[in-house]
C-alpha positions as CSV (number, residue, x, y, z in Angstrom):
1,X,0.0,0.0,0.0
2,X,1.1,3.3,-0.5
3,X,2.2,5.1,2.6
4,X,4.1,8.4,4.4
5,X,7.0,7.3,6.2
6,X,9.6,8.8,8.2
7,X,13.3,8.0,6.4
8,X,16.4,9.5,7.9
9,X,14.8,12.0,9.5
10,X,12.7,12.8,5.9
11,X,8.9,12.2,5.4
12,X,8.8,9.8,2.6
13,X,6.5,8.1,-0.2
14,X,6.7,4.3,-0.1
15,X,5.3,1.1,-0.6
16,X,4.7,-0.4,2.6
17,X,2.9,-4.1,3.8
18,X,-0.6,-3.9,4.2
19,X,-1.0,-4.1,8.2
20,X,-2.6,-7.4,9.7
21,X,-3.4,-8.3,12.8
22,X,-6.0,-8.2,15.3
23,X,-8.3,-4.9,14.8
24,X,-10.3,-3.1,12.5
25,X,-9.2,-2.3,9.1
26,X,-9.9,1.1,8.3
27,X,-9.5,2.4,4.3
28,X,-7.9,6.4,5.2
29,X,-9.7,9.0,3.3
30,X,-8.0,11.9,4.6
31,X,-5.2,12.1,6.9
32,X,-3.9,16.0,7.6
33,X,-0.4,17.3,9.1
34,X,-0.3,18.0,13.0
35,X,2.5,20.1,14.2
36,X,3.5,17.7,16.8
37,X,4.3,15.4,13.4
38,X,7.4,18.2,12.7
39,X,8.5,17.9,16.5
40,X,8.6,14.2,16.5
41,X,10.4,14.3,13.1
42,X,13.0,16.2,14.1
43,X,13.6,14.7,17.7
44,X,14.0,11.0,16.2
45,X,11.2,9.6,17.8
46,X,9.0,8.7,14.7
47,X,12.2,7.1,12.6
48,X,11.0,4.7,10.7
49,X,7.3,5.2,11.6
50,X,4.6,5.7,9.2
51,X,3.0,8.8,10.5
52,X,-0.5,10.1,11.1
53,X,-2.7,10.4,14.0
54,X,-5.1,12.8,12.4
55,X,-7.0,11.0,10.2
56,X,-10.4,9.4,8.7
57,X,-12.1,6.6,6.7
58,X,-14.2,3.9,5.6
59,X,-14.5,0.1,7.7
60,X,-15.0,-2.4,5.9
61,X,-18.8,-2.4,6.1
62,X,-18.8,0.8,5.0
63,X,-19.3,3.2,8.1
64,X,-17.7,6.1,8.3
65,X,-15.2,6.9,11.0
66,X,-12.7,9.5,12.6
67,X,-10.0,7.1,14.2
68,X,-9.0,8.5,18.0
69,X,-5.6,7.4,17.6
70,X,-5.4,6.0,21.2
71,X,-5.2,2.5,22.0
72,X,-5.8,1.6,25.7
73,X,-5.8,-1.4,27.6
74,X,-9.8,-0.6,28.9
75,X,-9.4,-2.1,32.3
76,X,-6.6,-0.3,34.3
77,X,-7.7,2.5,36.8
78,X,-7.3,5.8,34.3
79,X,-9.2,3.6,31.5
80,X,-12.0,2.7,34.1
81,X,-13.3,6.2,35.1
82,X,-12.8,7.1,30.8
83,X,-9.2,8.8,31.4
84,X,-7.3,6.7,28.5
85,X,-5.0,9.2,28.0
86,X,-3.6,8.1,30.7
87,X,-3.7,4.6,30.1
88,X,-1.1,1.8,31.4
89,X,-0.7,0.7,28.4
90,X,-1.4,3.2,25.9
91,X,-0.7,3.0,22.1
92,X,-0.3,6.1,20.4
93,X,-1.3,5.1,16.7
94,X,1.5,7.3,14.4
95,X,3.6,7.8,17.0
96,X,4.8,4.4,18.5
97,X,2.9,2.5,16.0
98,X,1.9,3.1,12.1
99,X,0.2,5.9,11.9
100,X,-2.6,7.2,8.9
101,X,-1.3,8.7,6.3
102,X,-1.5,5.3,4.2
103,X,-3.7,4.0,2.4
104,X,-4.9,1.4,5.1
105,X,-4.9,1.4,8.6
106,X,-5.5,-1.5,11.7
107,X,-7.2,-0.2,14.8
108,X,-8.9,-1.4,18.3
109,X,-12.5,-1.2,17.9
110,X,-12.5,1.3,21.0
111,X,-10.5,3.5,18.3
112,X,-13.5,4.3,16.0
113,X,-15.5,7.1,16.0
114,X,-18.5,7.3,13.9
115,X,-18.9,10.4,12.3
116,X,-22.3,12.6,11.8
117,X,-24.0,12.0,8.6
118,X,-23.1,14.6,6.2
119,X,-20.0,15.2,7.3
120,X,-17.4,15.2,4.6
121,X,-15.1,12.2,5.3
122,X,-12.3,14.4,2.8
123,X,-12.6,17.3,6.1
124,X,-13.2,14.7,9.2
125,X,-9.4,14.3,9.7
126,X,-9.5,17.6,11.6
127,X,-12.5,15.9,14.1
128,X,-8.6,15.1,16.0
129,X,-7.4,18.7,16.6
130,X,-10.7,19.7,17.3
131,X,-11.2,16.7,20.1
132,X,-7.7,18.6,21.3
133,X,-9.5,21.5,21.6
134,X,-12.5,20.2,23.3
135,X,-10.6,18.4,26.4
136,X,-8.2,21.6,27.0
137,X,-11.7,23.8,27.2
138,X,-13.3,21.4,29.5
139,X,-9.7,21.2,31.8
140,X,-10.0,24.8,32.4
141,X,-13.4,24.5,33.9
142,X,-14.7,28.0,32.5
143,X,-17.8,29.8,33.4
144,X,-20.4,32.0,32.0
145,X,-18.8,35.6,31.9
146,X,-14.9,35.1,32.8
147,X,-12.3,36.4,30.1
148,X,-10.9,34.0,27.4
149,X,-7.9,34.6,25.6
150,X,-5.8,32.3,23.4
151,X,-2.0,32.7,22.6
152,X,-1.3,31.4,19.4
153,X,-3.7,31.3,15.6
154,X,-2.7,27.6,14.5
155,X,-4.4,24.6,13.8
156,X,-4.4,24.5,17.9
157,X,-5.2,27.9,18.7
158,X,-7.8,28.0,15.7
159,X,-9.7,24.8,16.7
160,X,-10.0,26.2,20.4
161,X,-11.4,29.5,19.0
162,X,-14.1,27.4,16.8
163,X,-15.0,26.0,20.3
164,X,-14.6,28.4,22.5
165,X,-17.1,30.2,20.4
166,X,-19.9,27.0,20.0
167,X,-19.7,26.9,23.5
168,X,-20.6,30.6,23.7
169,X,-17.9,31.6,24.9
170,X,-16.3,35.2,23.2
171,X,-12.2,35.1,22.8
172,X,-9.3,37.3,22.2
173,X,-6.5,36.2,20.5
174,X,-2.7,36.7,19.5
175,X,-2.0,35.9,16.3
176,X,1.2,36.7,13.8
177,X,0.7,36.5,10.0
178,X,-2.4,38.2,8.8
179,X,-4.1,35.0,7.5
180,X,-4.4,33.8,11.0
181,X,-5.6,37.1,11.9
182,X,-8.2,36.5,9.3
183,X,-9.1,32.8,10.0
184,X,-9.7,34.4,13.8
185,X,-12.3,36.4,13.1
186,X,-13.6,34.0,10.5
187,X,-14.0,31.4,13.2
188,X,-16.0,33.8,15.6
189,X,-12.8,35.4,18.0
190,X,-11.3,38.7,18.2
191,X,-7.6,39.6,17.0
192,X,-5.8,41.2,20.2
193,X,-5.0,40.2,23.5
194,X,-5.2,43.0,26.4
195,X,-4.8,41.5,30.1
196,X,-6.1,40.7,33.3
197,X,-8.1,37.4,31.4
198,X,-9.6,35.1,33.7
199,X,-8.5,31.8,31.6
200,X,-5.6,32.2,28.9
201,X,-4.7,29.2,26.8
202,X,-1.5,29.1,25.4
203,X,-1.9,27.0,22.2
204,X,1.9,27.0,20.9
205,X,3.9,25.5,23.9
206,X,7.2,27.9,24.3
207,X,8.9,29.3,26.9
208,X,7.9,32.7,25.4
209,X,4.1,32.0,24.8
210,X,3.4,30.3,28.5
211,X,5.2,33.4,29.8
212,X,3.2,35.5,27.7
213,X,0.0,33.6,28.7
214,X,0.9,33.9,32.1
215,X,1.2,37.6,31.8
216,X,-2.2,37.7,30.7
217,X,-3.8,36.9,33.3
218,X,-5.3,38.3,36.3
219,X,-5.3,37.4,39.8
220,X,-6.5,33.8,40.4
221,X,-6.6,33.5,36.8
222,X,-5.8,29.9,34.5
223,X,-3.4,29.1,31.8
224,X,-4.7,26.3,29.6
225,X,-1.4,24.8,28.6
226,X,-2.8,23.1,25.5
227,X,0.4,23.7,23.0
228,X,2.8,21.0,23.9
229,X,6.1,22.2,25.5
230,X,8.9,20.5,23.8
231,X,11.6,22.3,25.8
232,X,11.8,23.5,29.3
233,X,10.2,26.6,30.5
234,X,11.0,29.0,33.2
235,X,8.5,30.7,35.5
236,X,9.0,34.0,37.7
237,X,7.5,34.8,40.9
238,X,4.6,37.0,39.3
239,X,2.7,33.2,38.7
240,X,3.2,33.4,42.9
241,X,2.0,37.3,43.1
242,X,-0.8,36.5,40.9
243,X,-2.4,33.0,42.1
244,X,-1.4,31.7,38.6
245,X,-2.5,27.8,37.9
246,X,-1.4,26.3,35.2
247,X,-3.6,23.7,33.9
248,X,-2.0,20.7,31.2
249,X,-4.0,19.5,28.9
250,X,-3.1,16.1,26.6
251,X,-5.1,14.7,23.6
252,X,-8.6,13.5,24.6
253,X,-11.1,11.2,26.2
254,X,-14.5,10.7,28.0
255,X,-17.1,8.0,27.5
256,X,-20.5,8.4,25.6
257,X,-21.6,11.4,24.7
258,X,-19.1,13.3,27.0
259,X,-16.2,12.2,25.0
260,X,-14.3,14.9,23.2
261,X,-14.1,12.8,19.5
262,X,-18.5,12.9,19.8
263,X,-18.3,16.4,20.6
264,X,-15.5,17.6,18.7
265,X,-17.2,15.2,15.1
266,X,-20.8,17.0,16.3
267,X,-19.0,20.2,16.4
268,X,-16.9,19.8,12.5
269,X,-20.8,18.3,11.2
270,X,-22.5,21.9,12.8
271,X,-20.4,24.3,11.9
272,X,-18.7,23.8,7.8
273,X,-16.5,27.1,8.3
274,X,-14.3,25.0,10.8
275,X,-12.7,23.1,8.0
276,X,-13.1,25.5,4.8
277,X,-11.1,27.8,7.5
278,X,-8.6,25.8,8.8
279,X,-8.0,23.4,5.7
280,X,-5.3,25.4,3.4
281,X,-3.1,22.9,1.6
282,X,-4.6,19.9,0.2
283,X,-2.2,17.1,-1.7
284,X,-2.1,13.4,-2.8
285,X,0.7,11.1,-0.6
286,X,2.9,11.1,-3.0
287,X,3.7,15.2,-2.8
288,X,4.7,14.1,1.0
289,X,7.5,16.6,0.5
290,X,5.6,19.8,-1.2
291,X,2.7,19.2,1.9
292,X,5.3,18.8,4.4
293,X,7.4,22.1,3.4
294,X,3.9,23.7,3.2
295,X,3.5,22.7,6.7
296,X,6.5,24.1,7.7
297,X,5.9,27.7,6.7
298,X,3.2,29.4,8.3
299,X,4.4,32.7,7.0
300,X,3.2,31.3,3.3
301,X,-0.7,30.9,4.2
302,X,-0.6,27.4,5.7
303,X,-2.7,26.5,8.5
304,X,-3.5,22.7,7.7
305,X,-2.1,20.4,5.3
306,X,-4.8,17.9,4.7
307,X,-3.9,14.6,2.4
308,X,-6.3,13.2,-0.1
309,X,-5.5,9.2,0.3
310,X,-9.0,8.5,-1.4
């Protein structure tokens, strides 16, 4: 099958095996870029991998699905109370295992998400990010009234705007290049970010934005630390003077209808601007190096690359 896969450090088109196994087989659709996917990439840790954990597609019978790229074991303590990103024995589908952007992919059962009907299978990749989004909102614990600001106009920041705003919640946000600016206001936020803000997500993960987001807010306030940090971060006394918490927030999960993938596929089904917003760059597997170089360069108009595997 044909397949994205990480060669000396370099995103590459290949033929790969079909995957067996237990699970189910999924046919990908769509599979789109995350920016953790140019982290991993350069830190090593997806060598050899094929990569992908945004992604949707067709079972075999024919239902469509958004995959939640997170195996769990379904009977340790975290999995129990619906926690599974914080599973024992987690498997993190394009990360420590072949990933989506291939033509086929083997799952857990527990990985599937059906998607509304209607919803464009070509879009439902970005049902991932948006989960993202979902669980970092929900970890703040906001309420009616308080002051939202987001640091950063990415795929991340973007997708927390989109729910921020379903959830009737107004936002302000920072954002650099003038096509996030745009996609901001698209998706329902304000461009600009003042201070004294009752929550502040920082959606990029530097030392520079979580110092930023912490400066944001006012006393007693909560940084939603949704942006991965991928290198260490130094904090002054003002998070003491202040009453600053920090609040982490990693990937997704729930059970039923409280679990981010159902809200975050409801939300991409509701709302159509979310993906004609976010979705820039679109490209077959084999331009794996034009869509990754797009990916790189936010400066050039990219906010998601999305691949077209069917």
């Amino acid at each position: 099958m044909k397949a994205i896969r990480v060669i000396d450090g370099v995103p590459s088109f290949v033929d790969a095996p079909a995957p067996s196994g237990e699970g189910v087989l999924v046919n990908v659709v769509s599979a789109s870029i995350c920016g953790s996917d140019l982290h991993l990439i350069d830190g090593g840790i997806v060598e050899g991998r094929i990569l992908g954990h945004e992604l949707a597609g067709r079972t075999s019978d024919g239902t469509a699905v958004a995959i939640e790229p997170v195996g769990r074991c379904g009977h340790c303590l975290n999995c129990e109370v619906g926690s599974w990103n914080h599973c024992d024995e987690m498997q993190a589908y394009g990360i420590f295992f072949d990933g989506g952007m291939a033509e086929q992919i083997l799952v857990p059962a527990a990985c599937l998400q059906p998607i509304p009907s209607g919803l464009d299978l070509s879009v439902a990749a970005i049902v991932e990010p948006l989960a993202v989004a979902v669980h970092g909102l929900h970890r703040v614990r906001p309420m009616q009234g308080e002051r939202i600001a987001i640091i950063g106009a990415g795929p991340v920041g973007l997708a927390l705007v989109a729910v921020c705003h379903a959830a009737g919640y107004a936002v302000d946000v920072a954002a650099r290049h003038d096509h996030q600016r745009a996609a901001v206001e698209r998706l329902g936020g304000s461009v600009g970010v003042g201070e004294n803000y009752d929550i502040v997500f920082d959606a990029v993960g530097s030392p520079d934005t979580l110092r930023a987001a912490i400066g944001a807010c006012g006393p007693r306030g909560r940084v939603g630390l949704v942006g991965s940090l991928w290198e260490p971060a130094t904090i002054d006394v003002g998070i003491c003077l202040q009453e600053v918490e920090i609040v982490p927030s990693m990937m997704y999960c729930g059970e039923g209808e409280t679990r981010d993938f159902t809200r975050a596929a409801a939300l991409l089904a509701a709302e159509p601007a979310i993906a004609a917003t976010m979705l820039t760059h679109r490209f077959p597997l084999d331009a794996a190096t034009e869509a990754f170089d797009a990916a790189r360069d936010r400066s050039g108009g990219t906010i998601k690359v999305i691949f077209d595997v069917a």
